[in-house]
C-alpha positions as CSV (number, residue, x, y, z in Angstrom):
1,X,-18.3,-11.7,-25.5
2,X,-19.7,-12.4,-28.8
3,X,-18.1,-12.2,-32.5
4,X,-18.7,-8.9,-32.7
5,X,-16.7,-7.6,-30.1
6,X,-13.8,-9.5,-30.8
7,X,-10.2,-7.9,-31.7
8,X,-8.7,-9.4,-35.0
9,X,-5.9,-11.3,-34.4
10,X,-6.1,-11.8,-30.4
11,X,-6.3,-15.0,-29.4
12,X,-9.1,-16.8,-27.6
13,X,-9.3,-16.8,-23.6
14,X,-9.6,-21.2,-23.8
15,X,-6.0,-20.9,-25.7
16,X,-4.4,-18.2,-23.6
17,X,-5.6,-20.9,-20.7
18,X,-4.0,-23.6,-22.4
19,X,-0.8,-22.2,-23.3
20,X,-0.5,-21.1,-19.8
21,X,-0.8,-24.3,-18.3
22,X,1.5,-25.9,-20.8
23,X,4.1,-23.2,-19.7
24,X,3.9,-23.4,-16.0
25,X,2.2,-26.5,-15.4
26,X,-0.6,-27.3,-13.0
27,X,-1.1,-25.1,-9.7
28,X,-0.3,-28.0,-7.4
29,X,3.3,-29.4,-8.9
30,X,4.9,-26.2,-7.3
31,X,7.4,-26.7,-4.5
32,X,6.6,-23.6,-2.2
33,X,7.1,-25.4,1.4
34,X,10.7,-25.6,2.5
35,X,12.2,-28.8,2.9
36,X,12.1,-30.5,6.1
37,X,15.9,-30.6,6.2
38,X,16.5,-26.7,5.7
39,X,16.8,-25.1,9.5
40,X,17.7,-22.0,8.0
41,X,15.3,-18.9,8.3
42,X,12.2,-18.3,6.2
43,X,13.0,-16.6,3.1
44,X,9.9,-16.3,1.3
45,X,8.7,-13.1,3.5
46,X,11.5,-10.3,1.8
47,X,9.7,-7.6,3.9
48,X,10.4,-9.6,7.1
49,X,12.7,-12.2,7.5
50,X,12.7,-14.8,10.5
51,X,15.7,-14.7,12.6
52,X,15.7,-18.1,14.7
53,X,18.9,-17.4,15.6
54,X,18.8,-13.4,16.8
55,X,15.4,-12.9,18.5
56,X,16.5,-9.8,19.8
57,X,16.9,-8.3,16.1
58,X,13.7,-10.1,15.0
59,X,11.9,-8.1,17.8
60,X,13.5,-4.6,16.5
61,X,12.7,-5.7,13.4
62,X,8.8,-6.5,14.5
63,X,8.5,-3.5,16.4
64,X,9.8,-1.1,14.2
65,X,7.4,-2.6,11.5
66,X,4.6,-2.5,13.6
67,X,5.3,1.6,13.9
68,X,5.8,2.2,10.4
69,X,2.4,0.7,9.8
70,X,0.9,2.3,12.2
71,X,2.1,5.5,11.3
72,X,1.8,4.9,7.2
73,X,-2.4,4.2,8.4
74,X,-3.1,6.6,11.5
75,X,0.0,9.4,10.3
76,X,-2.0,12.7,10.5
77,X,-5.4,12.0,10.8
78,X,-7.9,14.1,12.4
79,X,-11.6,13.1,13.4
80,X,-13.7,15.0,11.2
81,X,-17.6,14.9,12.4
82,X,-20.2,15.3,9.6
83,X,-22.4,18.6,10.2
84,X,-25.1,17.1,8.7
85,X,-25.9,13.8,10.0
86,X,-23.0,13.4,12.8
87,X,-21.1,10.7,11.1
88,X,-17.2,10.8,12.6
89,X,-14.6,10.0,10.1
90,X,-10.9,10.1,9.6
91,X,-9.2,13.1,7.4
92,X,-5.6,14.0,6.0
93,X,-5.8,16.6,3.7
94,X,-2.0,16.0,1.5
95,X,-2.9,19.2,-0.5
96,X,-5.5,21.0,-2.3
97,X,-6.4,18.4,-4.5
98,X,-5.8,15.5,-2.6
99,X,-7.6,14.5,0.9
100,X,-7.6,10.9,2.4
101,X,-11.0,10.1,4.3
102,X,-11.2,6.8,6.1
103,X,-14.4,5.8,7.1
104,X,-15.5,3.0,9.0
105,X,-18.7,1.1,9.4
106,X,-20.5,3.3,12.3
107,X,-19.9,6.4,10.4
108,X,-20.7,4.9,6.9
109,X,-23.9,3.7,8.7
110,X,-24.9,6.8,10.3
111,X,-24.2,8.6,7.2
112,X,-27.4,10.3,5.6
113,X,-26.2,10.6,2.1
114,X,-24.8,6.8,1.7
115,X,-27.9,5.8,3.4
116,X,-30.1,7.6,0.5
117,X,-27.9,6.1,-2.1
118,X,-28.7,2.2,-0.4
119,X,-32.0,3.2,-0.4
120,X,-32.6,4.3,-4.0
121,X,-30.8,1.2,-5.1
122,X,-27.3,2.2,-5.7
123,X,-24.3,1.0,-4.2
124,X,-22.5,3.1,-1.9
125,X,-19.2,2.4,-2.8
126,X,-19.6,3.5,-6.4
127,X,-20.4,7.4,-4.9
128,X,-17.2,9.6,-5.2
129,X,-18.3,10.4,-1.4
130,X,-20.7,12.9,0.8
131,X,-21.0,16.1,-0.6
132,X,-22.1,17.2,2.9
133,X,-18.9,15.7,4.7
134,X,-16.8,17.7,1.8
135,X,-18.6,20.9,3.3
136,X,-17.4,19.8,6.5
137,X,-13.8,19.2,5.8
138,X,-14.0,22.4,4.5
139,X,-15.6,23.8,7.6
140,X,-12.7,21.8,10.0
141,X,-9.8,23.8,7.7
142,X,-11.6,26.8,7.7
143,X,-11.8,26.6,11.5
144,X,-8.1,25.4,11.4
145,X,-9.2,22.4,13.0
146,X,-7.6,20.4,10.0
147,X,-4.8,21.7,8.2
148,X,-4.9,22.6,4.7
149,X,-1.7,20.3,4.4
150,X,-0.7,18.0,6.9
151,X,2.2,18.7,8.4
152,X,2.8,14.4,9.7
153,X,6.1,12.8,8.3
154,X,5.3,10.6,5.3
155,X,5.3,6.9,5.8
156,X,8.8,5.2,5.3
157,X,11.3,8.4,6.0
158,X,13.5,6.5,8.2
159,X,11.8,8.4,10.9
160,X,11.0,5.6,14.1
């Protein structure tokens, strides 16, 4: 950054650094292993807790987290295959405005339009996506293949 793109009155990155170090010390005085003495369970994890002492709640506890992720990440999505070049990827449309595509490496491989984009230079993640898959999506709702608004139970509604 030079001088002339400096803000009046902010103050410089080496004594932000400095300050901050003088406030919370350096990274490797901080305490974050138990001690040796403490048998009690694990703590540090709020989401989910050890229970040495109840393994039949830790296990309801595990397997009810593993279905809540599995559902908040696979909830309503429908394989979508690209008209154009074939590439299969995973839709949830949440609205008119609003569709989730998840794509994974085959498809974003196989895909024509990304592969143009690598080719002319550009990075593919920096595209707003295939305007030939959006034709398809379009396609799957017209066909009622995909719904216009899923109809899956959002992620975390006490639903197991």
């Amino acid at each position: 950054m030079n001088s002339g793109d400096e803000v009046p009155g902010t103050p410089a990155v080496e004594d932000l650094a400095r300050s901050m170090l003088m406030l919370y010390g350096p990274h490797d005085d901080h305490d974050d292993e138990p001690a040796a003495e403490d048998s009690g369970p694990d703590t540090r994890y709020a989401r989910q807790p050890l229970f040495p002492v109840d393994p039949d709640r830790y296990e309801a506890i595990r397997a009810a987290t593993e279905r809540d992720s599995d559902r908040y990440l696979n909830g309503g999505l429908v394989p979508v295959e690209c008209r154009h070049c074939r590439a299969t990827v995973e839709v949830k449309k949440l609205g008119p405005g609003y569709t989730s595509v998840q794509w994974n490496s085959a498809s974003l491989n196989r895909c024509a339009y990304f592969a143009a984009e690598r080719e002319a230079g550009n990075p593919s993640s920096r595209a707003r996506g295939c305007p030939n898959l959006a034709k398809s999506i379009r396609h799957a709702v017209a066909e009622g293949h995909l719904e216009e608004t899923s109809s899956a139970p959002p992620p975390g509604d006490g639903i197991d």
